[in-house]
SENURO-286806 format. One record per atom (N, C-alpha, C, O, CB): x, y, z; atom name; residue number from 0. Coordinates in Angstrom, 2 decimals. Atoms other than C-alpha are relative to their C-alpha. Glycine has a CB too. Layout:
<kelo><c1>X</c1><c2>Y</c2><c3>Z</c3><site>CA</site><pos>NUM</pos></kelo>
...
***
This chain:
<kelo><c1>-0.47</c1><c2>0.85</c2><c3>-1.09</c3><site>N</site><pos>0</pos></kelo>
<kelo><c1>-139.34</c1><c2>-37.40</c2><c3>23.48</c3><site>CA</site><pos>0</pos></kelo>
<kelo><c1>0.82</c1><c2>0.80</c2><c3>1.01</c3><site>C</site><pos>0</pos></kelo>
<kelo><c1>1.18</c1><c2>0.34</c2><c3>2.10</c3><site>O</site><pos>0</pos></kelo>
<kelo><c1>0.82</c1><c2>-1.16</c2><c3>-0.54</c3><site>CB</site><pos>0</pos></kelo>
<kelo><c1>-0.84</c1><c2>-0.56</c2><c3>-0.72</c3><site>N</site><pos>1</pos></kelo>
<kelo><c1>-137.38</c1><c2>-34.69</c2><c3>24.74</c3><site>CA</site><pos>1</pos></kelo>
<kelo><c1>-0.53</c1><c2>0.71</c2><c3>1.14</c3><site>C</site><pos>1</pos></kelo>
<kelo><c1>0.12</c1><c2>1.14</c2><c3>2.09</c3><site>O</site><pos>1</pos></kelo>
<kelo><c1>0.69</c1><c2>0.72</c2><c3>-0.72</c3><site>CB</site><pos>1</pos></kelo>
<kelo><c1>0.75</c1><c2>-0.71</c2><c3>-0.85</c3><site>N</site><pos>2</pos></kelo>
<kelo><c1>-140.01</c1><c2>-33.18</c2><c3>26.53</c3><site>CA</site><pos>2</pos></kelo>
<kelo><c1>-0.43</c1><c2>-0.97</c2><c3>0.91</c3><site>C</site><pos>2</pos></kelo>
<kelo><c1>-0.63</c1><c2>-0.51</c2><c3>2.03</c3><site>O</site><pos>2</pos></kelo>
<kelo><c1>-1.05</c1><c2>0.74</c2><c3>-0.62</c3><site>CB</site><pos>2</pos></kelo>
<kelo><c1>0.35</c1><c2>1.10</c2><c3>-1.17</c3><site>N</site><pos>3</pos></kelo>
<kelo><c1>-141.04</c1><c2>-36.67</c2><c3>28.47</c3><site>CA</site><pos>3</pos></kelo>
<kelo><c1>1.68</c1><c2>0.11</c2><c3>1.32</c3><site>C</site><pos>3</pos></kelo>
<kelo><c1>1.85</c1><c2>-0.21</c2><c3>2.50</c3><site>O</site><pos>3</pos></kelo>
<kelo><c1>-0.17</c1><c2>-2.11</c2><c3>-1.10</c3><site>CB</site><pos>3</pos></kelo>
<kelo><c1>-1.33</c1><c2>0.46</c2><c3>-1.00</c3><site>N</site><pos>4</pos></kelo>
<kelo><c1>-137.16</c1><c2>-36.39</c2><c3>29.74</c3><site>CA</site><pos>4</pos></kelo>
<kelo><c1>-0.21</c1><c2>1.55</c2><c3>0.94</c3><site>C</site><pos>4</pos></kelo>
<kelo><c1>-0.21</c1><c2>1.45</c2><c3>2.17</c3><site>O</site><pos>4</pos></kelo>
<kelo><c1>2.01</c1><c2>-0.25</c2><c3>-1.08</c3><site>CB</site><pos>4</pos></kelo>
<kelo><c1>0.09</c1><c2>-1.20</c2><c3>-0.51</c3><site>N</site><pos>5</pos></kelo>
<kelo><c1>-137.58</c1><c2>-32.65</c2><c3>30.73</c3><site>CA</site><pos>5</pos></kelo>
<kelo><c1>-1.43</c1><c2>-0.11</c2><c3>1.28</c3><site>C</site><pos>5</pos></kelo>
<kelo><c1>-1.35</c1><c2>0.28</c2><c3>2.45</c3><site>O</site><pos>5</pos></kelo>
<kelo><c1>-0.21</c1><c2>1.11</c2><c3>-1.40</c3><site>CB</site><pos>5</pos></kelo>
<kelo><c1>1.07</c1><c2>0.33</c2><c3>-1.45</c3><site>N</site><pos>6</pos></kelo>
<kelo><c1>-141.16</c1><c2>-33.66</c2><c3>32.88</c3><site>CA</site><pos>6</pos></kelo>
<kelo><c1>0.17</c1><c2>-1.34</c2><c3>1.09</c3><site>C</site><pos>6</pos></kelo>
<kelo><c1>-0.44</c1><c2>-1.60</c2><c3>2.13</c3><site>O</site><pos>6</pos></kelo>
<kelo><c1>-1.61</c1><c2>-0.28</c2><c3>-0.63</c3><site>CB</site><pos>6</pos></kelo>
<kelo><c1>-0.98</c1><c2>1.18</c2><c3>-0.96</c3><site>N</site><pos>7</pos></kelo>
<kelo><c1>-139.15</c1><c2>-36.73</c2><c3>34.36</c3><site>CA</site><pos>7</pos></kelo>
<kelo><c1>0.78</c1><c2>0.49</c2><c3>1.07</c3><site>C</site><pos>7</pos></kelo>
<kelo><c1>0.95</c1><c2>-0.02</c2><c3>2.18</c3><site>O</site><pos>7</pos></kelo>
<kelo><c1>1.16</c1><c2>-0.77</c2><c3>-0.85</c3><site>CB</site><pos>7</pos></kelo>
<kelo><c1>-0.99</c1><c2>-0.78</c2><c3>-0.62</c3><site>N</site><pos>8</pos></kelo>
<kelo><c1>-136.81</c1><c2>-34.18</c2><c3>35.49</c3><site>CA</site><pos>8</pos></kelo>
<kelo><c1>-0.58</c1><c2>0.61</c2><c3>1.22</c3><site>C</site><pos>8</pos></kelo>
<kelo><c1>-0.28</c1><c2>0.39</c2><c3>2.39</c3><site>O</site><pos>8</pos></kelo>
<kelo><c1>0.54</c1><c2>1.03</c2><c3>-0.92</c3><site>CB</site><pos>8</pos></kelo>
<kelo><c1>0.88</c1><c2>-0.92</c2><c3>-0.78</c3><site>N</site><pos>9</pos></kelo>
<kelo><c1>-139.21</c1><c2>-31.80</c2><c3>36.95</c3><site>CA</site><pos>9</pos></kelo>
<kelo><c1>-0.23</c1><c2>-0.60</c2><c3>0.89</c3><site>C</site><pos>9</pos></kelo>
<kelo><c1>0.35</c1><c2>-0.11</c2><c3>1.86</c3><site>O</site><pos>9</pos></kelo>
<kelo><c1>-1.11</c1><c2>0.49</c2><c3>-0.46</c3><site>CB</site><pos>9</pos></kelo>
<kelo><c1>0.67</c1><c2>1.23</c2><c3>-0.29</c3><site>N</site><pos>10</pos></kelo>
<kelo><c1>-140.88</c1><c2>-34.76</c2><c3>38.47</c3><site>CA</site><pos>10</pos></kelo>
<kelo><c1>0.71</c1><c2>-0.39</c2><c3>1.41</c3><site>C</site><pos>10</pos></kelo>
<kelo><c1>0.23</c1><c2>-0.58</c2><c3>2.53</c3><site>O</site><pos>10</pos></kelo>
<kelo><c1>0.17</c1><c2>-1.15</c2><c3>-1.26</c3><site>CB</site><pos>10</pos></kelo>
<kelo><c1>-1.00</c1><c2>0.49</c2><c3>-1.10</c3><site>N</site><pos>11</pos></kelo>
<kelo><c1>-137.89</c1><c2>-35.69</c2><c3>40.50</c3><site>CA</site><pos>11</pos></kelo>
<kelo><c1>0.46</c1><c2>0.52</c2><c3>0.89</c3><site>C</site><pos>11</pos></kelo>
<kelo><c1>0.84</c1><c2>0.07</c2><c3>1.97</c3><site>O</site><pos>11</pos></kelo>
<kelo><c1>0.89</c1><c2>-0.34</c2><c3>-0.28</c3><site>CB</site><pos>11</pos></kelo>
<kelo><c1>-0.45</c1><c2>-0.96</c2><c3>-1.01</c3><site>N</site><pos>12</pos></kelo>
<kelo><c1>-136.98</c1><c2>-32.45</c2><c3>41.67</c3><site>CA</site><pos>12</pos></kelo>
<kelo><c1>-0.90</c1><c2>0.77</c2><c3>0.96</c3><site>C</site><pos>12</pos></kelo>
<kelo><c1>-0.60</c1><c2>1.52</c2><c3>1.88</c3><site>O</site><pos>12</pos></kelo>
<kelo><c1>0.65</c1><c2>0.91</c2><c3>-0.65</c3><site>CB</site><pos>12</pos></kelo>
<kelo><c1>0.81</c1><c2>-0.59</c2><c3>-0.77</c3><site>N</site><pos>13</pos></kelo>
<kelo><c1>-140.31</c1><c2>-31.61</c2><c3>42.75</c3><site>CA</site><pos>13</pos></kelo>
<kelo><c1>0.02</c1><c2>-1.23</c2><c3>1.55</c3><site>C</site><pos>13</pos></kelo>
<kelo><c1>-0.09</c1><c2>-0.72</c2><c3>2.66</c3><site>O</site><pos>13</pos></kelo>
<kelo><c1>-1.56</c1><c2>0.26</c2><c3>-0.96</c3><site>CB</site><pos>13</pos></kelo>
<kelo><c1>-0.12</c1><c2>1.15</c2><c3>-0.41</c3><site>N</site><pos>14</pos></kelo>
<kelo><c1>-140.03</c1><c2>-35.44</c2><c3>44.59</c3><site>CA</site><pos>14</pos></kelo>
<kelo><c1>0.55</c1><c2>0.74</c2><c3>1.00</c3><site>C</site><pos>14</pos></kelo>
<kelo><c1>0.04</c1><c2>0.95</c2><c3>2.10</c3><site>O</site><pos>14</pos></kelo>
<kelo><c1>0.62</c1><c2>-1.12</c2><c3>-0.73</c3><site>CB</site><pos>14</pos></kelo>
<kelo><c1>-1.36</c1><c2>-0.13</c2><c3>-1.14</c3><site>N</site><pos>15</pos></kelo>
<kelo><c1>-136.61</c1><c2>-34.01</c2><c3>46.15</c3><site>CA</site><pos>15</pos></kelo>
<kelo><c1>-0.29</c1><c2>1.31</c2><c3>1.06</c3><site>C</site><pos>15</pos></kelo>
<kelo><c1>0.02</c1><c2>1.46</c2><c3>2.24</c3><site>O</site><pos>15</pos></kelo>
<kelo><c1>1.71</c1><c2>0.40</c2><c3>-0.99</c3><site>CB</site><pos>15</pos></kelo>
<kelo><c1>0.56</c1><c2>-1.28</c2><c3>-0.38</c3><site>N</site><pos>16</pos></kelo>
<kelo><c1>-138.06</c1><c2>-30.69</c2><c3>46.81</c3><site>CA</site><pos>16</pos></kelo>
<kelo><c1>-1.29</c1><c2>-0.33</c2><c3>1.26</c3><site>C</site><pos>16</pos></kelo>
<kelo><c1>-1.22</c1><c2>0.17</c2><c3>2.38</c3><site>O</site><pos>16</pos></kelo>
<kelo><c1>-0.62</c1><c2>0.77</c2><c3>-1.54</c3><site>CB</site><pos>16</pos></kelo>
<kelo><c1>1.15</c1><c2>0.65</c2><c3>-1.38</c3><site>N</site><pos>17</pos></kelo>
<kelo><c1>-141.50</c1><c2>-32.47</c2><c3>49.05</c3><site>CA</site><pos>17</pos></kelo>
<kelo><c1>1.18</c1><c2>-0.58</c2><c3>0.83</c3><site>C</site><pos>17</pos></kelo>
<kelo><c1>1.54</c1><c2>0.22</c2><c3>1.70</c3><site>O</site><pos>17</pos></kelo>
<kelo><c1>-1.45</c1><c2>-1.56</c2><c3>-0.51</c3><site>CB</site><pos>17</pos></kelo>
<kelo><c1>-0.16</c1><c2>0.51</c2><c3>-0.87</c3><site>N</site><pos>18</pos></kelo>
<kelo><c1>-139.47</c1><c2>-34.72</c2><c3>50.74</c3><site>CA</site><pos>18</pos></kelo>
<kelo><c1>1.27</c1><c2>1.07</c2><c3>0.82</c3><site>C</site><pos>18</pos></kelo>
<kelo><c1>1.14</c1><c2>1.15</c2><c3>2.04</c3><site>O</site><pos>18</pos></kelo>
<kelo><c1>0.18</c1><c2>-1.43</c2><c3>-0.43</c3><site>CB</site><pos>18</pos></kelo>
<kelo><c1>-0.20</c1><c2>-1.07</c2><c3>-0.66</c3><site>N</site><pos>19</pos></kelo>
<kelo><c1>-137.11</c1><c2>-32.01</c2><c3>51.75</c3><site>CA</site><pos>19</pos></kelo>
<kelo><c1>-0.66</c1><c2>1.12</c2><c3>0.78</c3><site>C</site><pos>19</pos></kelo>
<kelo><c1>-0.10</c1><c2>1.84</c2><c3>1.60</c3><site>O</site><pos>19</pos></kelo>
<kelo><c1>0.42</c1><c2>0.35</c2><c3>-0.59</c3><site>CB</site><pos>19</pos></kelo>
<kelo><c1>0.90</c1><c2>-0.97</c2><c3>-0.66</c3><site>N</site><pos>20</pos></kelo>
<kelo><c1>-139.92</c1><c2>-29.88</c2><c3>52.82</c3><site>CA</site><pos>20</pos></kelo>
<kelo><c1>-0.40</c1><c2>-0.42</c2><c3>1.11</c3><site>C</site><pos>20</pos></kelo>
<kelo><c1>-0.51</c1><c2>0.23</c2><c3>2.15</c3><site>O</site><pos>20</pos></kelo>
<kelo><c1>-1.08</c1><c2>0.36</c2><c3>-0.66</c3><site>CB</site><pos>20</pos></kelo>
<kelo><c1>0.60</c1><c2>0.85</c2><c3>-1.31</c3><site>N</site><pos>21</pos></kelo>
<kelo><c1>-141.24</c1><c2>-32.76</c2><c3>54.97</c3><site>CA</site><pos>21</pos></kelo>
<kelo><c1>0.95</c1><c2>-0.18</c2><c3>0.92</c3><site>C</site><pos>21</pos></kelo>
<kelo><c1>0.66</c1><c2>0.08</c2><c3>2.08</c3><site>O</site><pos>21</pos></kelo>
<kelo><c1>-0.55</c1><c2>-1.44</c2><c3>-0.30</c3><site>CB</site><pos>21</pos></kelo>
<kelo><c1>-0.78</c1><c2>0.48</c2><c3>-1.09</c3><site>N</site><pos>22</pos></kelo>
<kelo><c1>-138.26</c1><c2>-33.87</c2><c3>56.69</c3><site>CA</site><pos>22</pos></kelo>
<kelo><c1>0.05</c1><c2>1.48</c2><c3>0.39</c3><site>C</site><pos>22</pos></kelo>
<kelo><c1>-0.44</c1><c2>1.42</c2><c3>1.51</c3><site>O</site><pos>22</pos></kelo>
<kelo><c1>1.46</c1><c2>-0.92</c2><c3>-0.27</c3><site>CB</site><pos>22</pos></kelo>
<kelo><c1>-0.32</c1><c2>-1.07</c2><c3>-0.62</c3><site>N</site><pos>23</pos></kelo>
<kelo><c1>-137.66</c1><c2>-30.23</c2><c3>57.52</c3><site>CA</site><pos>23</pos></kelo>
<kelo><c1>1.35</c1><c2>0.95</c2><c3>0.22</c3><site>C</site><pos>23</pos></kelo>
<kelo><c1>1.93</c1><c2>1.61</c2><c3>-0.64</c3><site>O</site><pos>23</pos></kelo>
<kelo><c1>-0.33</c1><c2>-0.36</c2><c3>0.90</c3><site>CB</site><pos>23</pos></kelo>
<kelo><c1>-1.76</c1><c2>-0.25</c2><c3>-0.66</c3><site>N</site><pos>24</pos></kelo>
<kelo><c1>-134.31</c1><c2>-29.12</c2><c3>59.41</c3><site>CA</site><pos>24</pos></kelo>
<kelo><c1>0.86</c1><c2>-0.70</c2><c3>-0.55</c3><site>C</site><pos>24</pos></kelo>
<kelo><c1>1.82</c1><c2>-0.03</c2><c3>-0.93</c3><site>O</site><pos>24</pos></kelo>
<kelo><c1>0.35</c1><c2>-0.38</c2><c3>1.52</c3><site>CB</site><pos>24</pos></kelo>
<kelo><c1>-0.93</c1><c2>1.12</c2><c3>0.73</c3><site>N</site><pos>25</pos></kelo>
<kelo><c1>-132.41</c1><c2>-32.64</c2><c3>57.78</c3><site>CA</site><pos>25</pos></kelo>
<kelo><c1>0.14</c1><c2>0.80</c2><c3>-1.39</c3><site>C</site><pos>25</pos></kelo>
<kelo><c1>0.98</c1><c2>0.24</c2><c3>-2.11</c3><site>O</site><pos>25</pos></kelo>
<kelo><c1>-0.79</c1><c2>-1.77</c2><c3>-0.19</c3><site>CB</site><pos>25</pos></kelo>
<kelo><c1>0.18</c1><c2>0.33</c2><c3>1.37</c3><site>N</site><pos>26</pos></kelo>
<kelo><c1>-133.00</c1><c2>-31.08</c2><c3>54.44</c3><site>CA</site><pos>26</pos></kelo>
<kelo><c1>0.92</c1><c2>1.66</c2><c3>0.03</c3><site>C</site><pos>26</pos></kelo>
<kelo><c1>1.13</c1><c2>2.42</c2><c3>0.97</c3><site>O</site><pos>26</pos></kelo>
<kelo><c1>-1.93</c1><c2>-0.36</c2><c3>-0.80</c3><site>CB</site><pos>26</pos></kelo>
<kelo><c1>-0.84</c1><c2>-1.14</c2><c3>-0.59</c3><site>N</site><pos>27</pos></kelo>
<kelo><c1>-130.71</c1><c2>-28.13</c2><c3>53.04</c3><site>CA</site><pos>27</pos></kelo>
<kelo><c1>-0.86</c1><c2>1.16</c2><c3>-0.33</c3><site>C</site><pos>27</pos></kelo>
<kelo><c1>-0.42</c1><c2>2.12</c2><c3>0.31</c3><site>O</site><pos>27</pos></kelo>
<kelo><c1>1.55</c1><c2>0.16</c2><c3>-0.63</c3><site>CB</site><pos>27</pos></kelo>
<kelo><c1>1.56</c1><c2>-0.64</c2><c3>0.14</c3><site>N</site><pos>28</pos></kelo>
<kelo><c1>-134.13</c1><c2>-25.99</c2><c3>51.88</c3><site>CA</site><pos>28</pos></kelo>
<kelo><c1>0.15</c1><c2>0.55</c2><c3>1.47</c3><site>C</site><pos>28</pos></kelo>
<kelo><c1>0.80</c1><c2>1.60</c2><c3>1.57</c3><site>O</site><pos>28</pos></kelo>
<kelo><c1>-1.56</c1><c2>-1.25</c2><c3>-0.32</c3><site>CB</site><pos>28</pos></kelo>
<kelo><c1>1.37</c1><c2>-0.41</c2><c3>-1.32</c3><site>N</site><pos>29</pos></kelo>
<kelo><c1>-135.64</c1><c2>-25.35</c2><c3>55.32</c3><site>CA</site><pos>29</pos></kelo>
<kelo><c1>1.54</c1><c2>0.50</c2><c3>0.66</c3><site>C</site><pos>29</pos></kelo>
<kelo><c1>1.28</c1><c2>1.46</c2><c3>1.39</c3><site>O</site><pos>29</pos></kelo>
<kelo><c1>-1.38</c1><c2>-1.76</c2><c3>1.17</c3><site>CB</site><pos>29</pos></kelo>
<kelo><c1>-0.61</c1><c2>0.11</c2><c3>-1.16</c3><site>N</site><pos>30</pos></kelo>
<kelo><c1>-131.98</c1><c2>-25.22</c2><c3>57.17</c3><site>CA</site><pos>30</pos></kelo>
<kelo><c1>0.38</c1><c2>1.37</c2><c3>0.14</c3><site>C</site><pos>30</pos></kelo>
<kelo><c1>0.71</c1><c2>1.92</c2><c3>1.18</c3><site>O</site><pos>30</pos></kelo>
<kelo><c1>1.08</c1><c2>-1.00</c2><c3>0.07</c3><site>CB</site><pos>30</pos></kelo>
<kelo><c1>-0.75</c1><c2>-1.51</c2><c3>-0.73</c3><site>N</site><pos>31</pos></kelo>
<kelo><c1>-130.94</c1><c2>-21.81</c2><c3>56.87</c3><site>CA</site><pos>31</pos></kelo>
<kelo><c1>-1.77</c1><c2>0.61</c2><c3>0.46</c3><site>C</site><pos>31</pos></kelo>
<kelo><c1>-1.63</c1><c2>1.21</c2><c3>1.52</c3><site>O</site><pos>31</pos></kelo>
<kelo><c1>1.23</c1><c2>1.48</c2><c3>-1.66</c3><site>CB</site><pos>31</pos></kelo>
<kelo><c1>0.67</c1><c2>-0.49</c2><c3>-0.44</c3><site>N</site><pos>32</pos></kelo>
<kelo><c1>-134.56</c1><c2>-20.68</c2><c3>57.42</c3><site>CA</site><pos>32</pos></kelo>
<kelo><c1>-0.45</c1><c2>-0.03</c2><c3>1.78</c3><site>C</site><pos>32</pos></kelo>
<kelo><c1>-0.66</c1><c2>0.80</c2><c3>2.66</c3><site>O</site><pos>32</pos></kelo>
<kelo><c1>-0.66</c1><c2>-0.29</c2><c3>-0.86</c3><site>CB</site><pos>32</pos></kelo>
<kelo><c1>0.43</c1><c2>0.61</c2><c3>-1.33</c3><site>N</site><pos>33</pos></kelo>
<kelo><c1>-135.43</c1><c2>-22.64</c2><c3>60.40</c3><site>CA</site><pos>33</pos></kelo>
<kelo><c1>1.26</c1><c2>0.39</c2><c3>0.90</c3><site>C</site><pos>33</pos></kelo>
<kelo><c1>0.94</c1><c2>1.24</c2><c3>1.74</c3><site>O</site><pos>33</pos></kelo>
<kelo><c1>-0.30</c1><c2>-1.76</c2><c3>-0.07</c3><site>CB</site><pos>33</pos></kelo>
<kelo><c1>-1.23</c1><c2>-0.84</c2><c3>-0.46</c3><site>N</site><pos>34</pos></kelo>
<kelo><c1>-131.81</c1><c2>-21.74</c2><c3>61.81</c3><site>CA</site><pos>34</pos></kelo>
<kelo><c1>-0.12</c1><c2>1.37</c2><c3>0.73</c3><site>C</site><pos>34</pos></kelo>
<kelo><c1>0.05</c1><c2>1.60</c2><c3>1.92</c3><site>O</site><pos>34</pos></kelo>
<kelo><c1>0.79</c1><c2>0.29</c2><c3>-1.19</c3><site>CB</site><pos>34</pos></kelo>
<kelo><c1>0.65</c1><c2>-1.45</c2><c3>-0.67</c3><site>N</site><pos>35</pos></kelo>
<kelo><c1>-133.03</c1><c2>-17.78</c2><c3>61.92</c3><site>CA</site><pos>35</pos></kelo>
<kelo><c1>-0.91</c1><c2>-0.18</c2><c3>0.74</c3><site>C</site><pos>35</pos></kelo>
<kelo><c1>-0.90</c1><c2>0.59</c2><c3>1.69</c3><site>O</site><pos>35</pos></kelo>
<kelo><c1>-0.58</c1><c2>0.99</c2><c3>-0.86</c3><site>CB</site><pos>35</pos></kelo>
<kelo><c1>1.48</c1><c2>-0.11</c2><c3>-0.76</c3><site>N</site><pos>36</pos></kelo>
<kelo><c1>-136.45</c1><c2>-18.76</c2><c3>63.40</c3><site>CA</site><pos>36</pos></kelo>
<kelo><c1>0.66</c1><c2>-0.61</c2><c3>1.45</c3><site>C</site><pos>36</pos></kelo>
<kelo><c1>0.33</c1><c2>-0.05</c2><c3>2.50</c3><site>O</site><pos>36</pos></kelo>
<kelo><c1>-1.56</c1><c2>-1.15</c2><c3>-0.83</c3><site>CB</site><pos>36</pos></kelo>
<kelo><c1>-0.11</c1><c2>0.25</c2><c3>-0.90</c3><site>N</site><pos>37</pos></kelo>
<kelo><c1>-134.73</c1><c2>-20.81</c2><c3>65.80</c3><site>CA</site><pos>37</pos></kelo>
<kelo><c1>1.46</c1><c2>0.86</c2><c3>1.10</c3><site>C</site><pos>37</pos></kelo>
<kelo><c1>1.68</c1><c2>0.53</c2><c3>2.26</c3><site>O</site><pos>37</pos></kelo>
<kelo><c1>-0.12</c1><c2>-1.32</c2><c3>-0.34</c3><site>CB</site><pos>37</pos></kelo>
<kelo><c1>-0.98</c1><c2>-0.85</c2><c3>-0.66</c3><site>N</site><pos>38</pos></kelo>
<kelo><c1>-131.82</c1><c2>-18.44</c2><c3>67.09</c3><site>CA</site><pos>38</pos></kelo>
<kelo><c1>-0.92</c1><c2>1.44</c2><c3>0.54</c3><site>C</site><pos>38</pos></kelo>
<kelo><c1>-0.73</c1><c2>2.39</c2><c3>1.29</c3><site>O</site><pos>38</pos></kelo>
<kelo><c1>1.34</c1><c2>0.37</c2><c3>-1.19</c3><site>CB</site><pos>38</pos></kelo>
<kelo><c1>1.15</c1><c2>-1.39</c2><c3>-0.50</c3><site>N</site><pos>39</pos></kelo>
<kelo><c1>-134.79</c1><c2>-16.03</c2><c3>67.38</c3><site>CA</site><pos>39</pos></kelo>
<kelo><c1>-1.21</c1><c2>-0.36</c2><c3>1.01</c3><site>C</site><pos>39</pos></kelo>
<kelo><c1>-2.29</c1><c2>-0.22</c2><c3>0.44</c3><site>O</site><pos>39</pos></kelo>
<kelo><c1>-0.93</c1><c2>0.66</c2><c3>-1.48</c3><site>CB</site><pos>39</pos></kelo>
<kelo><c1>0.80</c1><c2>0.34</c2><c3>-0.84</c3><site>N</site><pos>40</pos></kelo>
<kelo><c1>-136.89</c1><c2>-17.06</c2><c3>70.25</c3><site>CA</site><pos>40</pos></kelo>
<kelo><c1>-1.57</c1><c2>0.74</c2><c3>0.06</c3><site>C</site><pos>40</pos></kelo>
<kelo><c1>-2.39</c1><c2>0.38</c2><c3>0.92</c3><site>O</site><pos>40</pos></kelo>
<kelo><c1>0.78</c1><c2>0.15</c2><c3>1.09</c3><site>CB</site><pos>40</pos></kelo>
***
């Protein structure tokens, strides 16, 4: 059973991980990247 809680986990962070990817800039993932790309014209 311990392993259903461990792919629950995963599960959620991959969840947090897409929708961070999608929103983009809002998310803290993308912000330092997008940051350099955008101070760099």
């Amino acid at each position: 059973m311990r392993a259903r809680g461990l792919i629950m986990a995963l599960l959620f962070v991959s969840v947090l991980v897409a929708i961070a990817w999608l929103t983009g800039e809002s998310s803290p993932f993308a912000d330092k990247p997008s940051a350099t790309t955008k101070s760099n014209p």
